[in-house]
TORGUDO-352914 format. One record per residue: residue number from 1; x, y, z of N, C-alpha, C in turn; residue in one letter. Coordinates in steps of 0.02 Angstrom, whole numbers, plus 32768, in hexadecimal, padded with zeros to 4 digits. Layout:
BEGIN
+-----+------+------+------+------+------+------+------+------+------+---+
|   k |  n.u |  n.v |  n.w | ca.u | ca.v | ca.w |  c.u |  c.v |  c.w | r |
+-----+------+------+------+------+------+------+------+------+------+---+
| NUM |    X |    Y |    Z |    X |    Y |    Z |    X |    Y |    Z | A |
...
+-----+------+------+------+------+------+------+------+------+------+---+
This chain:
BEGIN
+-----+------+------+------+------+------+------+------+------+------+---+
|   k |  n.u |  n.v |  n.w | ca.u | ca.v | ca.w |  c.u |  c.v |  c.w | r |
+-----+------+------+------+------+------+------+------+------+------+---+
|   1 | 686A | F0B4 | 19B5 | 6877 | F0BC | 196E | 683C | F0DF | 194E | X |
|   2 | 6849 | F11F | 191A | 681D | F135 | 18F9 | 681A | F13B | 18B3 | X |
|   3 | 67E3 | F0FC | 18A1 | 67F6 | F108 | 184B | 67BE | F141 | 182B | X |
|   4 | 67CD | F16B | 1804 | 67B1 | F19A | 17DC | 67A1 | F16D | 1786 | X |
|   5 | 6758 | F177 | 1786 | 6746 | F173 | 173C | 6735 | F184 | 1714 | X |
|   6 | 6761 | F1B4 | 1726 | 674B | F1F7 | 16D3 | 678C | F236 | 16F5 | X |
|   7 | 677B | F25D | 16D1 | 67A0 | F28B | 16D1 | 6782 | F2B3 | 1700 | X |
|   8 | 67B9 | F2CE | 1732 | 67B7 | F2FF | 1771 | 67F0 | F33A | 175F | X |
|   9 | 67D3 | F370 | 1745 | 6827 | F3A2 | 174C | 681B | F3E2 | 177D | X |
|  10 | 6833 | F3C0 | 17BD | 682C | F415 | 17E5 | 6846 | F44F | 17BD | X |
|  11 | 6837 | F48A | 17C6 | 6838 | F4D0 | 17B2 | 6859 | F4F1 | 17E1 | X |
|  12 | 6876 | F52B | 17A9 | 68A9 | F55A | 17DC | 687B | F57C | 1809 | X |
|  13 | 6895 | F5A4 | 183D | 688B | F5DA | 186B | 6862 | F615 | 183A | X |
|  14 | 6820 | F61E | 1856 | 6807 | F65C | 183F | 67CE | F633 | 1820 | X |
|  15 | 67A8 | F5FB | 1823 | 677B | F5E6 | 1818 | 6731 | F5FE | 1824 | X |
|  16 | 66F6 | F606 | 1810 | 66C0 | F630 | 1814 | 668C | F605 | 181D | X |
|  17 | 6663 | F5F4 | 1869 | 6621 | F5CF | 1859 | 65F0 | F5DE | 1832 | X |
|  18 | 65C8 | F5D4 | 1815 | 6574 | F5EA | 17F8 | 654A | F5B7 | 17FD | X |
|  19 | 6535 | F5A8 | 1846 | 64F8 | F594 | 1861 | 6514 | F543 | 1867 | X |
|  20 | 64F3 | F51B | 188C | 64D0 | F4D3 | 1898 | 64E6 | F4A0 | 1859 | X |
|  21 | 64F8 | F46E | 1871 | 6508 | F44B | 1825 | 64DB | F419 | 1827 | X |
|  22 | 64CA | F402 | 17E2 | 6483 | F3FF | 17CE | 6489 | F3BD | 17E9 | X |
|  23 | 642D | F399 | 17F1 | 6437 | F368 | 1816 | 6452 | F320 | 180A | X |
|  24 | 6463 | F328 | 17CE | 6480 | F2E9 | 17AD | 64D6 | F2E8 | 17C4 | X |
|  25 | 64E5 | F308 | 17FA | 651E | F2F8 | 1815 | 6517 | F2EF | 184D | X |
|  26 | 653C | F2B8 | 185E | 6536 | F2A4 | 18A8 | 656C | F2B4 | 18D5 | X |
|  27 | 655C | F2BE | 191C | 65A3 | F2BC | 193B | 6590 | F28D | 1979 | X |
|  28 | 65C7 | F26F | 1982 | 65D1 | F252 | 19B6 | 6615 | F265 | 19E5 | X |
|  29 | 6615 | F23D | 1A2C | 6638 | F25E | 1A4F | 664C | F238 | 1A8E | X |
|  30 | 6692 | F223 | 1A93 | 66AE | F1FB | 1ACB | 66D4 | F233 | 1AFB | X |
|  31 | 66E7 | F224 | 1B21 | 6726 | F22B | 1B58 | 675D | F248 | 1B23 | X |
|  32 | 6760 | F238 | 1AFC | 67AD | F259 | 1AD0 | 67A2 | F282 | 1AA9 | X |
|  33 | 6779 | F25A | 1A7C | 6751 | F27F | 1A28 | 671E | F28B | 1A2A | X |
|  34 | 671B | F2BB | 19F3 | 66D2 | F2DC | 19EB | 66D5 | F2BD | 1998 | X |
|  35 | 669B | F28F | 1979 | 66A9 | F275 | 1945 | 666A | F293 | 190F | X |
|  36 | 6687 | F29C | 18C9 | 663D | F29F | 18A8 | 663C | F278 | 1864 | X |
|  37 | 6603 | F268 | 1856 | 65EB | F230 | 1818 | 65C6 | F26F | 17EF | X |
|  38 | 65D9 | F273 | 17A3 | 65C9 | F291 | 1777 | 6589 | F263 | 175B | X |
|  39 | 6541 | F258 | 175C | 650F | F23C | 1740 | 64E6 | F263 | 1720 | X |
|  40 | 6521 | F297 | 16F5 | 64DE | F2CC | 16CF | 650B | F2AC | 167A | X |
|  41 | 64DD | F2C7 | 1644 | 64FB | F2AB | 1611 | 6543 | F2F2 | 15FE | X |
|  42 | 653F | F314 | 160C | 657B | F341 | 15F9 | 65AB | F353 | 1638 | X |
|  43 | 65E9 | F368 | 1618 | 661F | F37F | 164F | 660A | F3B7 | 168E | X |
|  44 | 660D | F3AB | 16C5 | 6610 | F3DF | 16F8 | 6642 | F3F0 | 1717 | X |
|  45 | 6634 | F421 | 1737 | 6685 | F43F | 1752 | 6660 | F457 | 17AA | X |
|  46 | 6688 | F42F | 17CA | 665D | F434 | 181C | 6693 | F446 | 183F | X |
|  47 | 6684 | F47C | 1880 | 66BA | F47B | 18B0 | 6699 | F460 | 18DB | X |
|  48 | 669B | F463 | 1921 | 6678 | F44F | 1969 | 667B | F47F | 1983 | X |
|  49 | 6644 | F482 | 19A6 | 6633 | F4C9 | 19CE | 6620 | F4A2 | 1A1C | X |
|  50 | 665C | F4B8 | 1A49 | 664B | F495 | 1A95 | 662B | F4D3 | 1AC1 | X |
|  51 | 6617 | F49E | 1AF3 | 65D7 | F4B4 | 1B1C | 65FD | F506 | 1B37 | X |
|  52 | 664C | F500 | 1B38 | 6662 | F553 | 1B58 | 666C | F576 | 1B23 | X |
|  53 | 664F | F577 | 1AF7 | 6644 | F5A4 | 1AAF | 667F | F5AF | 1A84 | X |
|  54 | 66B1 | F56C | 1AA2 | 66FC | F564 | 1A6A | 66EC | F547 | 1A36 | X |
|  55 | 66FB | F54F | 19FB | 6706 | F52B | 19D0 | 6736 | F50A | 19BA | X |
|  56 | 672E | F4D5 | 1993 | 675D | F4A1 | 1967 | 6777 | F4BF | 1939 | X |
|  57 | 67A4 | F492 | 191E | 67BD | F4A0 | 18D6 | 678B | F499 | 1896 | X |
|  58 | 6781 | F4AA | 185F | 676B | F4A5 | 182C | 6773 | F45C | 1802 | X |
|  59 | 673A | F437 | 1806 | 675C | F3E0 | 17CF | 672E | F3D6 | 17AB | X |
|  60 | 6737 | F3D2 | 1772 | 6710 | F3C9 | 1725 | 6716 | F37E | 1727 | X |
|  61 | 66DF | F36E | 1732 | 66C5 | F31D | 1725 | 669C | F311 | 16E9 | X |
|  62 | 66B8 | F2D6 | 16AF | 6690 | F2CA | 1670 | 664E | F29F | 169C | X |
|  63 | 6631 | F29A | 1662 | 65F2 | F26C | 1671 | 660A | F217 | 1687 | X |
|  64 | 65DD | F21B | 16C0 | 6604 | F1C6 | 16CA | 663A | F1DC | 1705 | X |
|  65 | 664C | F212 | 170A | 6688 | F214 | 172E | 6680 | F203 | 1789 | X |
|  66 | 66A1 | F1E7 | 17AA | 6698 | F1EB | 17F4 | 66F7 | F1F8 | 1818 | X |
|  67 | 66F0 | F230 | 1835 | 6726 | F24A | 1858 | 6732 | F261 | 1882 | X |
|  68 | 676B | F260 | 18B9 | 6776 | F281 | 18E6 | 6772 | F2D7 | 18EA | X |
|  69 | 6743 | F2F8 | 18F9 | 6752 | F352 | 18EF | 6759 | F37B | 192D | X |
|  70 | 676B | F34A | 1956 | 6778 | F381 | 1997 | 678A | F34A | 19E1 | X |
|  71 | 6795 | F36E | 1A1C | 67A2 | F34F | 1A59 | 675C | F334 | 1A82 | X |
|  72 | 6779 | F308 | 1AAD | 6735 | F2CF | 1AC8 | 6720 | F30E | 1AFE | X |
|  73 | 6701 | F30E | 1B2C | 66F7 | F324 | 1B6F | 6710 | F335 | 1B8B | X |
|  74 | 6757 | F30E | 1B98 | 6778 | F30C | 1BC5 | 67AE | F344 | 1BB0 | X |
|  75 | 67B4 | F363 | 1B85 | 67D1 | F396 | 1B5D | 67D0 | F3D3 | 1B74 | X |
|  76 | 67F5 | F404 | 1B5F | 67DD | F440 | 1B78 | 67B9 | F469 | 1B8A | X |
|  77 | 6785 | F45E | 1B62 | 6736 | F48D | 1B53 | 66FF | F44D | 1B6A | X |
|  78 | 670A | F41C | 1B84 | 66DA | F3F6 | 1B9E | 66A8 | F3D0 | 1B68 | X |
|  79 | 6665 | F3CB | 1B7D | 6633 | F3AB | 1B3E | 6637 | F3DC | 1AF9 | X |
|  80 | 662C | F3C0 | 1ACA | 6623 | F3E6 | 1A80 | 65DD | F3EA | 1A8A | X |
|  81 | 65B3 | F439 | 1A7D | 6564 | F431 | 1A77 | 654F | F423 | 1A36 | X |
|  82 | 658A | F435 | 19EE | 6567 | F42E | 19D2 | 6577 | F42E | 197D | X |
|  83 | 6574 | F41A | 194A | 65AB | F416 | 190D | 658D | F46B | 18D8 | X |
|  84 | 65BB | F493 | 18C7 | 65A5 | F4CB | 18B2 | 65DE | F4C3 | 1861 | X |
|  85 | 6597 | F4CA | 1826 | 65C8 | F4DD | 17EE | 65FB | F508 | 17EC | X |
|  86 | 663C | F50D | 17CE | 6655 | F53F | 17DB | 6687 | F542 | 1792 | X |
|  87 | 6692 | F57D | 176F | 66BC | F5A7 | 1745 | 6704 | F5A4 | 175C | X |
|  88 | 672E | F589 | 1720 | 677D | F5A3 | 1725 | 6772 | F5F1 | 1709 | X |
|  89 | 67A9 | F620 | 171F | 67AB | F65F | 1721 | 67E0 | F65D | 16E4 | X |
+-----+------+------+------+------+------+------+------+------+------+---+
């Protein structure tokens, strides 16, 4: 079971990284999910960037927020290296 506490809204197709998301977001990472905790005081918008240079979808997390934003490991693209801000287009 995955509860979300805050707002998560993936983004359409055509999403744009710009760099590293700052360190007040965390990610963590099981076998299924790739999870992240919003601990900055304003909204971010993170995709996942995995170790074979795929990316995630786009999810705008408020402050406070902790959510599912991508697949565990065991997923297509393997480990996530890493959470990258990213722009709806």
């Amino acid at each position: 079971m995955i509860l979300s506490f805050g707002l998560s809204v993936p983004a359409a197709a055509g999403d744009r990284t710009s760099g590293s998301a700052p360190a007040c977001v965390a990610m963590s990472e099981s076998w299924r999910y790739t999870n992240a905790a919003n601990n900055c005081a304003d909204t971010v918008s993170v995709m996942v960037v995995y170790q074979d240079g795929a990316t995630g979808l786009c999810s705008t997390l408020s402050p406070g927020a902790y959510s599912t934003v991508g697949e565990g490991y065991l997923g297509r693209h393997g480990h996530p290296d890493h959470l990258a801000v990213c722009e709806v287009s």
